[in-house]
N, C-alpha and C positions, 0 to 999 in steps of 0.2 A: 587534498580536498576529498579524494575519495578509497574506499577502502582496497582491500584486495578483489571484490565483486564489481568495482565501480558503483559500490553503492555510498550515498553524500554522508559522511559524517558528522560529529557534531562541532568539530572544530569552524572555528571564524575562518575564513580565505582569507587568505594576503590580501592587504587593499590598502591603498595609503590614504584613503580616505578615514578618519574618525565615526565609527558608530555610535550612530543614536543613544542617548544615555536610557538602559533597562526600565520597561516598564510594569507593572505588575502582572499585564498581561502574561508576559516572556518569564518572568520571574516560577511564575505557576506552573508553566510547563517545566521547567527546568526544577520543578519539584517534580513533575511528573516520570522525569529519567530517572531522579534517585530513588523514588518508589521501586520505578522496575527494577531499577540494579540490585532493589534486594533479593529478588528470585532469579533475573538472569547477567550470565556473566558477561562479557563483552555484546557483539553483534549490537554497537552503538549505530551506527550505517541502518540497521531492518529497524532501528527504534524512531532514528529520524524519518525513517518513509513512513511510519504509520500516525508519525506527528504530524507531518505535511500530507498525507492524505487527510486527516481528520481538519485540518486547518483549511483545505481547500474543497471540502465537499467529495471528495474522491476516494478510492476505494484502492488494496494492495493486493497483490498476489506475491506470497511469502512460498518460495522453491527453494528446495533442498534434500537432501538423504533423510530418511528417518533417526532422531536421534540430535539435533541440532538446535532445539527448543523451539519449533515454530511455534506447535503450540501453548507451551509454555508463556512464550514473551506474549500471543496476546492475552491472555488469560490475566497475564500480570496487567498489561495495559487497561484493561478494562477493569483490574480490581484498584488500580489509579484513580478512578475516574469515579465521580456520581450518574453515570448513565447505564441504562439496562444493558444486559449484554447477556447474549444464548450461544450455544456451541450445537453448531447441526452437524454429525459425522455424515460422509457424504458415502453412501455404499452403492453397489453395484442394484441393488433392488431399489434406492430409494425413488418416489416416485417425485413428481410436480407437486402435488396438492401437499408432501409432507415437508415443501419448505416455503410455501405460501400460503397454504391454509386450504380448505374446501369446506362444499356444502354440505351441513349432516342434517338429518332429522330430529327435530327436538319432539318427543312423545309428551314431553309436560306442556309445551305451546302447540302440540298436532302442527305442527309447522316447518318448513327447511331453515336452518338458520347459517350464516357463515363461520366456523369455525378456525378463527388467526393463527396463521402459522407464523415457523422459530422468527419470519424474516422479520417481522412488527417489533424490531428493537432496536436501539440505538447503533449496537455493536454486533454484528452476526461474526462471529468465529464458523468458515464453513469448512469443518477440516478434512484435507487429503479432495478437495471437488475436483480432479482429474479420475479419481473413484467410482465417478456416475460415470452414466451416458448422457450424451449431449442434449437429449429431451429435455433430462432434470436439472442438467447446468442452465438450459435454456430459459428456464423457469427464473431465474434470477436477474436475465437482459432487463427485463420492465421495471423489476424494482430499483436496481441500480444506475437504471440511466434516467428513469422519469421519479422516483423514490414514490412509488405507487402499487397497487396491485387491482390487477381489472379482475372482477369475479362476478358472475351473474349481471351483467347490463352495468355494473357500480364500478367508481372507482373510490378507491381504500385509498386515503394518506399515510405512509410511515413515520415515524417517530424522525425531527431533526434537533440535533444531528443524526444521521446515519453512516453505518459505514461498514462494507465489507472487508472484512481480512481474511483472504482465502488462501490455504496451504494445498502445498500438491508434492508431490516426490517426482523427479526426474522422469521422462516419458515411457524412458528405456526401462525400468521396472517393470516386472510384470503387473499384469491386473489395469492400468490404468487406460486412460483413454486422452488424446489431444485437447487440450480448448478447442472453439473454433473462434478465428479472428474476431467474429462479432461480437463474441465473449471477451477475449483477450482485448479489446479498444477498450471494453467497459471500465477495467482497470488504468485508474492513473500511473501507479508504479507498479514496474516489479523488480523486487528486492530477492537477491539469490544469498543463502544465507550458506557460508562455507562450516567444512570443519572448523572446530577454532584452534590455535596455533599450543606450544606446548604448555608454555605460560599460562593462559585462558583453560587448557584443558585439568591442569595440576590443580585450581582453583575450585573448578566447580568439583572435582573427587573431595576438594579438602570440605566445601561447604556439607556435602552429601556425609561425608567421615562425621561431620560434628552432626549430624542430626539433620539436617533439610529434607526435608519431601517436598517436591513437586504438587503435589495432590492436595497440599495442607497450605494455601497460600496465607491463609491467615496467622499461621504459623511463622509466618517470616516475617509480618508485621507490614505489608503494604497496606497505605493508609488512601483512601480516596481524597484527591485536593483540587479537582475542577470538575464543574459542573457544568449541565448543558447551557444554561446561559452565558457563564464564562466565554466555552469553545466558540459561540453564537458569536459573540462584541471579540472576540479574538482575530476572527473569518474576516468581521467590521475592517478590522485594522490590517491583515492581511490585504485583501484588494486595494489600500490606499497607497501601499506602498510603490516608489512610482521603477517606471522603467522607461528610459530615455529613448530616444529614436536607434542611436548607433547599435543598441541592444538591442533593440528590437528586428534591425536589421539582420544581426548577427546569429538568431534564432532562426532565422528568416534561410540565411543562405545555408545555417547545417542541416535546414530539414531537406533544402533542394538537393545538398551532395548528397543528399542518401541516397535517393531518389537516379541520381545518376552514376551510382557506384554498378560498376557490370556485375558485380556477384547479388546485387538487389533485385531481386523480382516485383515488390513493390516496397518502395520506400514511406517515409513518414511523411504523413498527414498534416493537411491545415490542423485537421484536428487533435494531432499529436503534437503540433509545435504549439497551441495553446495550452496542452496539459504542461506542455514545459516550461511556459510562461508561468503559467499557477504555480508550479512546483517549485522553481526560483525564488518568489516571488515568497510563497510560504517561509521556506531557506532560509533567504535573507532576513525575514524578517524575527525566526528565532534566533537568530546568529548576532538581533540588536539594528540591525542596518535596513533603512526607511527606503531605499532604492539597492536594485538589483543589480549586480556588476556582472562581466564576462566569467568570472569565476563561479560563480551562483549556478551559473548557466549549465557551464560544464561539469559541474558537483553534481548534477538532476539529470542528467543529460541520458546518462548509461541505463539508471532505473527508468525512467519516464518513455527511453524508447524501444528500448531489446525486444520488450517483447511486440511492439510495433511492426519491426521489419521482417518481410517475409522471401526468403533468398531463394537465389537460382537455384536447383538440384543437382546441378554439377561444382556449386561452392559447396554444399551441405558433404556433397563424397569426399571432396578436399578435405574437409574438416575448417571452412570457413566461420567463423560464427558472428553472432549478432554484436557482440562486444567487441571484438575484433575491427569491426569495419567501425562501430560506432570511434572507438580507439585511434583509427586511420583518419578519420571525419573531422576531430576535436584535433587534431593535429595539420591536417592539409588546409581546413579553415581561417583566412587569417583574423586574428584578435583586433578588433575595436583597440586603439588608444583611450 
């Protein structure tokens, strides 16, 4: 169900149940993978999270080492897609207004007028945002949890769909700076994207030997095949998809172990057991399947809450980690029949 990161792949779950017979909704998206697979190699797991964020209104945060394609896969995702899509590198100078927009002076109207920043797009690519300082991360809470921007007395609509894809490198790097939690809730997944294995690594040298650039994606032939109304009647069908009581229960008592794990300082959220209802819920439904099962569950589980959990500081010296306990949780839980 899940990969090496405990991130949801795109395999179906075991389930003796019969899925839903493909509809074209599902069909589209699953054009959408093999677009990407023309620019990137594996990291099927960080494709499904940016599928089920865009499917549920939610947004990813994409971790890893430099050199793993973060920003690559989205690039490729959004050359997927018929919706706008901008890339804000996130630096150590950048300020607030240069990723929301601010007031300038218009000398042709003698007048201030507002000038929209990168966020006014479908798809923000905001790469390396552990880069800034937290003022200029800050600046992105409002757009991504209300999809708005307050400017001069006014509030601005963003473009829907919308959807942040945020990459960051490991904390321990120099130069970078922490999310702060308030940040980090804003995210429905996060997808940790590993090296890839040797197989995976031999592939992408042989694409690059034949001629691939990076930089050239039109070069590789991703073609756009959904559009924002699609994504829109997709969302439609996503929330219909149902989730039974036992299931729901069952979300129910993994958010409370967390919560009572000793090395937890503060465990997962009402508001973090609905992201993982959404995420399931998305899952299931590109997977074919019209209700959510205990496997669903546990496929989203790792992404949807790592970066949730915030641990004792005497787990953190052990070398405790977030996937770790999530691991021990999905295990000491017992499974609905």
């Amino acid at each position: 169900m899940t990969d090496s990161t405990g991130t949801a792949e795109p395999a179906r779950p075991a389930d003796p149940a019969e899925p839903a017979a493909p509809v074209g909704e599902r069909e589209a998206f699953a054009r959408v993978r093999a677009e990407v697979a023309k620019a990137v190699v594996g990291q099927d797991g960080a494709v499904t999270g940016l599928l089920v964020a865009l499917l549920t209104g939610g947004h990813v945060l994409l971790e890893g080492v430099p050199g793993v394609a973060k920003t690559l896969l989205v690039r490729s995702l959004a050359a997927s897609l018929s919706l706008q899509s901008k890339r804000l590198q996130f630096t150590p100078d950048l300020m607030p207004g240069d990723v929301t927009g601010s007031t300038v002076y218009d000398a042709k109207s003698s007048s201030f007028v507002f000038r929209h920043g990168p966020v006014f797009t479908n798809i923000l690519l905001a790469d390396e945002i552990n880069r800034t300082p937290p003022k200029t991360q800050a600046a992105l809470l409002e757009a991504m949890e209300e999809r708005q921007v307050s400017a001069d007395g006014e509030t601005l609509p963003l473009p829907d769909p919308f959807l942040v894809a945020a990459t960051q490198n490991p904390i321990e790097y120099e130069g970078t700076y922490t999310l702060p939690e308030a940040q980090l809730d804003r995210f429905l997944l996060k997808v940790v994207l590993e090296v890839p294995d040797r197989d995976t690594e031999f592939e992408v040298l042989r694409r690059h030997s034949a001629g691939f650039d990076p930089r050239a994606l039109n070069a590789a032939g991703i073609h756009p095949v959904i559009d924002a109304a699609h994504v829109l009647r997709a969302r439609r069908s996503v929330r219909d998809v149902g989730a039974g009581a036992d299931v729901l229960t069952y979300i129910v008592d993994l958010a409370r172990a967390t919560r009572q794990s000793p090395s937890v300082r503060l465990g997962v959220s009402p508001r973090g057991a609905t992201a993982l209802l959404a995420a399931a819920k998305a899952y299931a439904w590109l997977g074919g399947y019209d209700a959510i099962t205990p496997d669903h569950v546990q496929a989203m589980a790792p992404a949807a809450w790592r970066h949730r959990l915030q641990l004792q500081p005497e787990a953190e010296l052990e070398g405790v980690s977030a996937d770790g306990i999530l691991r021990s949780v999905l295990q000491q839980v017992q499974v609905p029949l």
